[in-house]
VMD Tcl script that draws the C-alpha trace (Angstrom):
set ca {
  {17.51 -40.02 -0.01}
  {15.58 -38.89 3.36}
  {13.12 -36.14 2.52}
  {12.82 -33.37 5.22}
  {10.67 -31.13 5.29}
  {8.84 -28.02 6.75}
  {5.40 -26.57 6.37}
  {1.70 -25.10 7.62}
  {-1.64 -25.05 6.62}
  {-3.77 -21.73 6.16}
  {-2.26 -18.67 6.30}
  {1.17 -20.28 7.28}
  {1.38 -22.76 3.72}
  {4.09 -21.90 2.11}
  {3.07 -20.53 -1.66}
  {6.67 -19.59 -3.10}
  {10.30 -20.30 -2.19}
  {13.20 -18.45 -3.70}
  {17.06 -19.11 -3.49}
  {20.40 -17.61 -5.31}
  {20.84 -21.25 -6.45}
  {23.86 -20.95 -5.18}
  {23.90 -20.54 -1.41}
  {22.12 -22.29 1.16}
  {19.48 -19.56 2.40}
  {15.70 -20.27 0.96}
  {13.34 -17.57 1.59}
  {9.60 -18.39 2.11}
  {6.62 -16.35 1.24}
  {3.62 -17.75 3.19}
  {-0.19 -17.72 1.62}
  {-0.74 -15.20 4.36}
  {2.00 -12.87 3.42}
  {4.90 -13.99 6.03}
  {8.45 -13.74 5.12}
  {10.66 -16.96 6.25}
  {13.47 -18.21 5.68}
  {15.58 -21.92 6.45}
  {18.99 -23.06 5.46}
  {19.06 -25.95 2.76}
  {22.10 -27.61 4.54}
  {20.17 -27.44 7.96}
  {17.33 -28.89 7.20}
  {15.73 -29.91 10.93}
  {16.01 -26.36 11.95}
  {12.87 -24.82 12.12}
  {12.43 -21.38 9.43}
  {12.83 -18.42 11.59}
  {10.25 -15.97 10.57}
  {10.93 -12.06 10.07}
  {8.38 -9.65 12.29}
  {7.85 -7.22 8.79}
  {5.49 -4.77 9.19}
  {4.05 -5.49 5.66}
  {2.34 -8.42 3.50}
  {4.70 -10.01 1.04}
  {4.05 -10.92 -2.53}
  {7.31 -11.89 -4.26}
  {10.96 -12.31 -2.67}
  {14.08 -12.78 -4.41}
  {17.45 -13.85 -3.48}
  {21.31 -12.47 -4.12}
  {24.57 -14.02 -3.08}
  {24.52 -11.25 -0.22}
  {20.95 -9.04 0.02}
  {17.38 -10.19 -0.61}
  {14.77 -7.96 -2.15}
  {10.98 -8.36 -2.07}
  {7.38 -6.45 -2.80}
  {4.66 -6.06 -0.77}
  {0.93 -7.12 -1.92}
  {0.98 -3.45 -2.83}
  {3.53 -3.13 -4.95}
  {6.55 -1.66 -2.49}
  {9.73 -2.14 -2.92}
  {12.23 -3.31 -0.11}
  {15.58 -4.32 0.31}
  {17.78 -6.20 3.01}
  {21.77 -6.94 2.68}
  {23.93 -9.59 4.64}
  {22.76 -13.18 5.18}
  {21.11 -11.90 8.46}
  {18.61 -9.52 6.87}
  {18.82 -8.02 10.05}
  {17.34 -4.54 8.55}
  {15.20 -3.94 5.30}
  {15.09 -0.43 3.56}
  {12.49 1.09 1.83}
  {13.25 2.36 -1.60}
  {12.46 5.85 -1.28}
  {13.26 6.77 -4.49}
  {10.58 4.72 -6.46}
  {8.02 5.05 -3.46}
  {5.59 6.46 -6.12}
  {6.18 3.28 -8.47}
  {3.90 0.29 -8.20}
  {6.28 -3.08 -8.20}
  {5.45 -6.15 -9.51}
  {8.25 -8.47 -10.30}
  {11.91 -8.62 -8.77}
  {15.19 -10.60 -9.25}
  {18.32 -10.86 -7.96}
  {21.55 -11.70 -9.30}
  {25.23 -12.00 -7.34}
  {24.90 -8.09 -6.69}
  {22.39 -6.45 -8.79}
  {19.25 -6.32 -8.76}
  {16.00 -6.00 -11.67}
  {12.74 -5.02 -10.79}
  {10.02 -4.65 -13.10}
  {7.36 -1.51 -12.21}
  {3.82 0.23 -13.59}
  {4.10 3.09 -15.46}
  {3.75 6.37 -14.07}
  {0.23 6.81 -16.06}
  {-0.68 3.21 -14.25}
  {0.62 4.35 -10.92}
  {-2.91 6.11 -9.56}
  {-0.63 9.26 -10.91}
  {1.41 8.79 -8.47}
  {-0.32 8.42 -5.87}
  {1.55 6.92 -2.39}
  {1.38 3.09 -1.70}
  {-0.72 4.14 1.39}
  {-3.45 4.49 -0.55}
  {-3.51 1.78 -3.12}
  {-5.71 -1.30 -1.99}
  {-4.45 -4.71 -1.36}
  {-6.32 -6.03 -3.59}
  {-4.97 -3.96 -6.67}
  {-1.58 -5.90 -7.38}
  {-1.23 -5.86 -11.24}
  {-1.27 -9.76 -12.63}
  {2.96 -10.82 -13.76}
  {3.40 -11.57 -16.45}
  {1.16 -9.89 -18.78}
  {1.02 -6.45 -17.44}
  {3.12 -4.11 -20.11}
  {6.11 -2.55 -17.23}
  {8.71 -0.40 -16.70}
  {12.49 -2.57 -16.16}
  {14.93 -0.57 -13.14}
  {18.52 -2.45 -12.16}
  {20.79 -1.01 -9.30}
  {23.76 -2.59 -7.74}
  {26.55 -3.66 -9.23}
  {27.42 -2.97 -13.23}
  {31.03 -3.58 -13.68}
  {29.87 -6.69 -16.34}
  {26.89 -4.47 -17.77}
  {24.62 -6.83 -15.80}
  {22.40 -3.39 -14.84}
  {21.74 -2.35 -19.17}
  {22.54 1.39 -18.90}
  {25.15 1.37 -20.95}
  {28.70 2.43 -20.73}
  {30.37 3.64 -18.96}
  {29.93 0.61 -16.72}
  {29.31 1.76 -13.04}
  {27.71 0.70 -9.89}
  {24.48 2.42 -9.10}
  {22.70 2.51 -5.46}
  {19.40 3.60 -6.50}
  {17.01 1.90 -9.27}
  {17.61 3.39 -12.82}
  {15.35 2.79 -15.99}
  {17.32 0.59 -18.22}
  {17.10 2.45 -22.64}
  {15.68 0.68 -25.23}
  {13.33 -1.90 -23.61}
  {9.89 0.41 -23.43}
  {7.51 -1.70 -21.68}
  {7.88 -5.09 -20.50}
  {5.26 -7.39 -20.19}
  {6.79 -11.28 -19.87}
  {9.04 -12.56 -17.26}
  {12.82 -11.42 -16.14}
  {15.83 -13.50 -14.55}
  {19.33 -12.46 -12.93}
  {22.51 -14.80 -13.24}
  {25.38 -13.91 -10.93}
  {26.68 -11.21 -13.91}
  {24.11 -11.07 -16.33}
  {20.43 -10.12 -16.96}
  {17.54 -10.99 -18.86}
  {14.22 -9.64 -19.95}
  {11.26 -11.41 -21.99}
  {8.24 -9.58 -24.12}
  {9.31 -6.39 -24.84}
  {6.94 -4.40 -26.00}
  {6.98 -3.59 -29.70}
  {8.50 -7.03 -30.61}
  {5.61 -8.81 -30.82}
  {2.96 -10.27 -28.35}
  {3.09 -13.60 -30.47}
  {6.80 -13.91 -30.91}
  {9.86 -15.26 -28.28}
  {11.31 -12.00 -27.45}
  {14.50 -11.89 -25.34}
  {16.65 -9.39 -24.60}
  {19.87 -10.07 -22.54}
  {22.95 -7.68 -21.29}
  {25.95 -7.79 -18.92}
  {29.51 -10.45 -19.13}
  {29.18 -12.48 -22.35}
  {31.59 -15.55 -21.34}
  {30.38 -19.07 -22.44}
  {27.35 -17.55 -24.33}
  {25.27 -17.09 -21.12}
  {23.39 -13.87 -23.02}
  {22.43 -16.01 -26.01}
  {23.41 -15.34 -29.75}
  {22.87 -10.93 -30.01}
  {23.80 -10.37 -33.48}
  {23.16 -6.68 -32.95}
  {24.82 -6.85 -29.58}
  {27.64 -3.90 -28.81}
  {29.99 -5.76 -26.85}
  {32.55 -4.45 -25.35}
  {35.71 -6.95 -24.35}
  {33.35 -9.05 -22.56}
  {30.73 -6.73 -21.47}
  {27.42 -5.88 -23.36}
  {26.33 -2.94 -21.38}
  {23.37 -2.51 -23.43}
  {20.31 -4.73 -23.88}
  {20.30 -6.52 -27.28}
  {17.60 -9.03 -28.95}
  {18.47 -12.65 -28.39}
  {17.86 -15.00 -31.24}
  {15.47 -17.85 -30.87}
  {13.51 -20.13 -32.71}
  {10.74 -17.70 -34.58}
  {7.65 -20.83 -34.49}
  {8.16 -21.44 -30.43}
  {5.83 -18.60 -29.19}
  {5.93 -15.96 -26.58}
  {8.35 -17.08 -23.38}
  {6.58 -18.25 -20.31}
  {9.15 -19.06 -17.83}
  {12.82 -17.91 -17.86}
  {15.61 -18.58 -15.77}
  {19.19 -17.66 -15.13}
  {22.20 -19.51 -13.41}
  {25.52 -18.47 -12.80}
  {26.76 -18.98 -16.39}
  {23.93 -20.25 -18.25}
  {19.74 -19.21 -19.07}
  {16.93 -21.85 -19.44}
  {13.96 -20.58 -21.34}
  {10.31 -22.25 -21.71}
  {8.22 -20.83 -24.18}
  {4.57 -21.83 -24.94}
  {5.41 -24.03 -27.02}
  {6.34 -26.64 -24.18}
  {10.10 -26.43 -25.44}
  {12.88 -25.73 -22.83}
  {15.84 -24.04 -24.91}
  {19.07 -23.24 -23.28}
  {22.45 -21.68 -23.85}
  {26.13 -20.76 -21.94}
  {27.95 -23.23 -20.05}
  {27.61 -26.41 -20.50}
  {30.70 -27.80 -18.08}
  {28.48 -30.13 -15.97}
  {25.81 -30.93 -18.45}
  {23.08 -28.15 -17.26}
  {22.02 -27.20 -20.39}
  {20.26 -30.59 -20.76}
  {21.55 -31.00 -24.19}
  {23.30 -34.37 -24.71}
  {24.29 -32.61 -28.34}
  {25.57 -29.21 -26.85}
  {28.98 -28.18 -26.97}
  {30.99 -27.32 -23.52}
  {29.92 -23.62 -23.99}
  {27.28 -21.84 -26.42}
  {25.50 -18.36 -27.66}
  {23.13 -20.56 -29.53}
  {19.94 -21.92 -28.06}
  {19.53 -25.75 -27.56}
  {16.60 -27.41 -26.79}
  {16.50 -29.16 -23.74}
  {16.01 -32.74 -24.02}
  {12.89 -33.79 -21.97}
  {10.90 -37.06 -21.15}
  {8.09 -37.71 -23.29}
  {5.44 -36.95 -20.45}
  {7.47 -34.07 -19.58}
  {7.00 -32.02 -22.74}
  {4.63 -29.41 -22.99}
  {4.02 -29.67 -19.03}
  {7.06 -27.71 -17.73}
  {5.52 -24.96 -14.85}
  {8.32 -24.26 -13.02}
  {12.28 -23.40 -13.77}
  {14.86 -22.57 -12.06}
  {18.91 -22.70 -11.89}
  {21.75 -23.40 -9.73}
  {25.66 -22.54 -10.39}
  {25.90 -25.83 -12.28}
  {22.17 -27.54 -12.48}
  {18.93 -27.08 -13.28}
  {15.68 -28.24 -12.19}
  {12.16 -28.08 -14.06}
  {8.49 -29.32 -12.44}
  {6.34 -30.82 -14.49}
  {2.60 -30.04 -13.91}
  {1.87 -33.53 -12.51}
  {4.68 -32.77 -9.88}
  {7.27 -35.06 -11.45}
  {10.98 -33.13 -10.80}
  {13.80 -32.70 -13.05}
  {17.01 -32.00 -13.45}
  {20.62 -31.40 -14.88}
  {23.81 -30.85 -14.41}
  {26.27 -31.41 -11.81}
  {23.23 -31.58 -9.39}
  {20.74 -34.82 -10.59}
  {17.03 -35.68 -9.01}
  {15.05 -38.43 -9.95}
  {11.37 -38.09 -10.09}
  {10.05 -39.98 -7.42}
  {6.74 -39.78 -6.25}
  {5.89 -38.60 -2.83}
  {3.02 -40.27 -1.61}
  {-0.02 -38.84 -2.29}
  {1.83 -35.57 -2.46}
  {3.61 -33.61 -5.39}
  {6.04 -31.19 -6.31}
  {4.94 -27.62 -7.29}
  {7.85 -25.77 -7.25}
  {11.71 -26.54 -7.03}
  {14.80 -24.60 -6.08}
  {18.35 -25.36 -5.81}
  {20.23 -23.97 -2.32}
  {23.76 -24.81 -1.64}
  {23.87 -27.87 -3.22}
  {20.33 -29.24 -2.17}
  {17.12 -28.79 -3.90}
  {14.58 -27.58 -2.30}
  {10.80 -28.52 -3.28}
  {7.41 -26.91 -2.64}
  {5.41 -29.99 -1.92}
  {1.81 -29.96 -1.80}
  {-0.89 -32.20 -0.25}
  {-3.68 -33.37 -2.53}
  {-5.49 -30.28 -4.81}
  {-4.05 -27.50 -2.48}
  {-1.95 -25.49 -4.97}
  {-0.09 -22.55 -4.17}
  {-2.49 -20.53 -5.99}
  {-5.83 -22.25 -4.20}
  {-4.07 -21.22 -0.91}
  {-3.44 -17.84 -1.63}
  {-6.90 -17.38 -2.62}
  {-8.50 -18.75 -0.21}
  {-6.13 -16.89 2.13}
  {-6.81 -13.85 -0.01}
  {-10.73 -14.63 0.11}
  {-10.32 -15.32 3.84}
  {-8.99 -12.01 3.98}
  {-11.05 -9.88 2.12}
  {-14.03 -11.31 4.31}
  {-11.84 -10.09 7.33}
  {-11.83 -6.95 5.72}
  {-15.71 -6.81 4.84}
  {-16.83 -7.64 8.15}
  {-14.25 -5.10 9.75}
  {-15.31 -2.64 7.30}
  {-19.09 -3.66 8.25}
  {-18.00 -3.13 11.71}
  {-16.62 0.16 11.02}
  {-19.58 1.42 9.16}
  {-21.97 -0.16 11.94}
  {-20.36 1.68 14.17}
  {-19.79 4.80 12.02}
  {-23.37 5.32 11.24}
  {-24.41 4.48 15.33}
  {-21.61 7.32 15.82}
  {-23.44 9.39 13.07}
  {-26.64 8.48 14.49}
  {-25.59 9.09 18.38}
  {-23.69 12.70 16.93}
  {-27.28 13.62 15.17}
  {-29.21 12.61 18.65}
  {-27.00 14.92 19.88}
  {-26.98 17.69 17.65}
  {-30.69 17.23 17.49}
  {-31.14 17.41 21.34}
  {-28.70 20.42 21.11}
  {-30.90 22.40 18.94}
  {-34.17 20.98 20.93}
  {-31.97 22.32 24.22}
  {-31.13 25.67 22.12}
  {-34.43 26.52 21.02}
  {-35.64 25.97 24.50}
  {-32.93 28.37 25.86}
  {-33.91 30.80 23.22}
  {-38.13 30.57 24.23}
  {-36.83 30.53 28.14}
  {-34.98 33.61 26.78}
  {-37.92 35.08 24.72}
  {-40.33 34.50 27.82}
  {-37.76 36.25 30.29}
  {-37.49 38.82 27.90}
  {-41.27 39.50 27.40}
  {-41.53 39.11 31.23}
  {-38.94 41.81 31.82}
  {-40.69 43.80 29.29}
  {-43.85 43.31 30.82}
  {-42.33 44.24 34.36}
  {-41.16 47.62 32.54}
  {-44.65 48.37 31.18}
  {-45.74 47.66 34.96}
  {-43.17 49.56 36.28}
  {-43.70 52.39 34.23}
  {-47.51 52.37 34.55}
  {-46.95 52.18 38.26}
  {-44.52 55.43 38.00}
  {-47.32 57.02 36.00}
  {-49.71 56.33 38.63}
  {-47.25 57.48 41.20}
  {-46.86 61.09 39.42}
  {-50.44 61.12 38.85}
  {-51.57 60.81 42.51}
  {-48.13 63.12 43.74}
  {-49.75 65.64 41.12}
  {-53.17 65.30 42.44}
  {-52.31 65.66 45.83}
  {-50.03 68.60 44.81}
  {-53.10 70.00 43.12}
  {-55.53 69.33 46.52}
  {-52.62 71.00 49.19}
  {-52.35 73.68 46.51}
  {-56.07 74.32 46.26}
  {-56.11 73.67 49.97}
  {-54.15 76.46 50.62}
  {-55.83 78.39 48.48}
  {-59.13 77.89 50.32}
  {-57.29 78.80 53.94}
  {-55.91 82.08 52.10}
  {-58.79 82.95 50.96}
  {-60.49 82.58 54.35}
  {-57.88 84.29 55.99}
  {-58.50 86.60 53.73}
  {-62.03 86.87 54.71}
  {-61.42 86.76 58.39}
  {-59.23 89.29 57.78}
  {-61.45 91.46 55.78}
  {-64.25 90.79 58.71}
  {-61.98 91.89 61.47}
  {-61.19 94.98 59.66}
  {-65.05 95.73 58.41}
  {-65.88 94.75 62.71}
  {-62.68 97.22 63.49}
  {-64.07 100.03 61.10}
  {-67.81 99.40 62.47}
  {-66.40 99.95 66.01}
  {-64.29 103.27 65.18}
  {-67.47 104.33 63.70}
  {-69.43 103.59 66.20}
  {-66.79 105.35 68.62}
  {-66.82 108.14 66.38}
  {-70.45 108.09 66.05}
  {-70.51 108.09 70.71}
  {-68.14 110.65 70.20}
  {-70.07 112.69 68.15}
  {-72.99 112.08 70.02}
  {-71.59 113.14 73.43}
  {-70.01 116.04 71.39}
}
mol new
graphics top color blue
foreach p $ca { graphics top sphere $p radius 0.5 }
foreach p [lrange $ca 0 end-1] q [lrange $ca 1 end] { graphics top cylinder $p $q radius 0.2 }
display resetview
């Protein structure tokens, strides 16, 4: 009768909670993309919050790992109640995830094409922003885990598989998808019809929890294979779907809830039903609760619905009367270890209004750091063309300094060489004046000489001539 309870405001609301239905752990996805989790049966203690490296979109619970996808579309997984350590799944690190669910030890996730994948490009480089809307967009269904009941669809031989594996004969997928403890179950296949309720169920069979499969190959108790489920044709496509440990609770547009498997503590919500059934029974609902179901989900032995005016309920062995809580209401409703668990929110504030305005809140983040980065890449464009400009300014004035030296050098050569020629020219013409000078003394040596002997033969004449005189 005391309501506890747990939240934040901004990017700390809460905006989905997910459970086994049968344990006690409820995971948290925050509006800002947080991972937390509490324990239903502990319900003072504070959610402890895991330090992930990534933004979270969708989480889903197992009796003993936890798998959820990033806002763009990645795929990891964590085992033990701890979660301690999450893997990557490496082998579908090209694939684009968009809706995941756990069942006791298997797992179903639903993925884009490889055509839709950016060819498959790495999850580094798709944008946050580019998460495909679920349900609606036509995908590709993988199961791992465990397959001894045929909960994973491949078919026999039944087997355990560690790594994700397409399951035959379901094409594209483009409604919603559910995991009880042994069995699986996948809604709007394509090629069945956008307008009609198409279900398609496989793995353990007991109490009916896979619906009525007329062209089911079952096995003992194992349908290994997916098969068509029967429903009513005039209900419309399926927009929720659920799956507990022995039974599946299905809302179609319609409003109707229709249900089938166990029925031991009254969760089908069928005063009429039998203690077990294959065959779909509507659900019986309050008056102001039909047509308004948003939310579904199931427990071991219960199930719980919201309404869209917030009103909770329930069936089963686990029952929850409607109350009102204050000015608050419900939005969404799990069942952990015997508790339910509600997503209450304050006045307008849905789940949806606080992602987006988280998301908005975001993407202006994003704007104004990409506005910063593109201020600052064009001043770093700007500041590396002032450079480069002042570079080639600095070149081309290294290249006239350059030119200038070289014309001086050039000119120094011309001057150099004129100044040689001037050089040889006066060595030549004072070569040409001691040559003509000596020239000049040996011809008037040659004169003197030439004097001396006319004066020497003048005198031996004139001695001859005495001689001859005295003779």
């Amino acid at each position: 009768n005391d309501l506890k309870g747990m939240g934040g405001f901004g990017d700390a609301a809460p905006v989905r909670i997910a459970s086994n239905g049968d344990g006690p752990l409820v995971c948290i996805v925050t509006a800002g993309g947080q991972l937390k989790c509490c324990c239903s049966v502990s319900p003072h203690a504070l959610p402890w919050t895991f330090p992930l490296k990534v933004l979270v979109s969708e989480v889903a619970v197992g009796s003993s790992h936890t798998a959820l996808i990033t806002n763009q579309g990645g795929l990891f997984e964590a085992h033990g109640a701890a979660m301690q350590k999450w893997s990557f799944q490496e082998k579908c690190s090209h694939r684009r995830f968009c809706a995941v669910a756990c069942g006791d030890a298997h797992t179903m996730a639903a993925a884009l094409p490889c055509n839709s994948s950016r060819d498959g490009s790495t999850l580094g480089n798709i944008g946050k922003d580019d998460r495909p809307r679920w349900p609606g967009t036509p995908c590709e269904i993988f199961t791992w885990g465990t397959g001894k009941a045929g909960q994973l669809g491949l078919g026999w031989p039944v087997r355990n598989v560690l790594v994700p594996k397409p399951v035959p004969g379901l094409a594209l997928v483009f409604g919603p998808l559910a995991c009880g403890m042994h069995h699986s179950l996948v809604a709007g296949v394509e090629g069945c019809g956008r307008d009609e309720a198409s279900l398609h169920s496989f793995g353990w069979t007991e109490h009916g929890r896979l619906g009525d499969c007329p062209e089911a190959q079952v096995e003992g108790l194992v349908q290994a294979l997916p098969s068509r489920v029967s429903l009513p044709s005039q209900e419309g496509t399926i927009r929720l779907l659920a799956a507990g440990a022995q039974h599946t609770v299905v809302v179609t547009c319609s409003g109707a809830l229709w249900s089938f498997g166990s029925n031991e503590f009254g969760q089908l919500g069928c005063a009429s039903a039998p203690f077990s059934t294959r065959t779909p029974q509507r659900m019986d609902l309050p008056s102001h609760a039909l047509g308004h179901v948003t939310r579904v989900s199931c427990g071991t032995t219960s199930t719980i619905a919201v309404t869209a005016v917030g009103d909770v309920l329930s069936w089963g062995g686990f029952a929850l009367s409607g109350k009102q809580l204050r000015q608050d209401y419900v939005e969404s409703a799990v069942l952990a270890g015997g508790f339910p668990v509600l997503l209450v929110r304050s006045g307008q504030l849905t789940a949806d209004a606080a992602r987006s305005a988280v998301e908005q809140r975001r993407r202006q983040l994003e704007e104004q750091r990409r506005a910063a980065a593109e201020e600052a890449k064009a001043k770093a464009d700007g500041a590396r063309e002032r450079e480069g400009q002042a570079v080639l300014e600095a070149e081309a004035e290294v290249q006239r300094m350059q030119m200038e030296m070289i014309a001086a050098a050039q000119a120094n050569i011309l001057r150099v060489a004129e100044a040689e020629a001037l050089v040889e020219r006066v060595r030549r013409l004072r070569a040409a004046d001691e040559q003509r000078t000596l020239e000049l003394a040996e011809q008037q040596e040659q004169e003197r000489r030439r004097e001396l002997e006319a004066q020497e033969r003048a005198r031996q004449e004139r001695v001859l001539l005495e001689r001859m005189v005295e003779e």
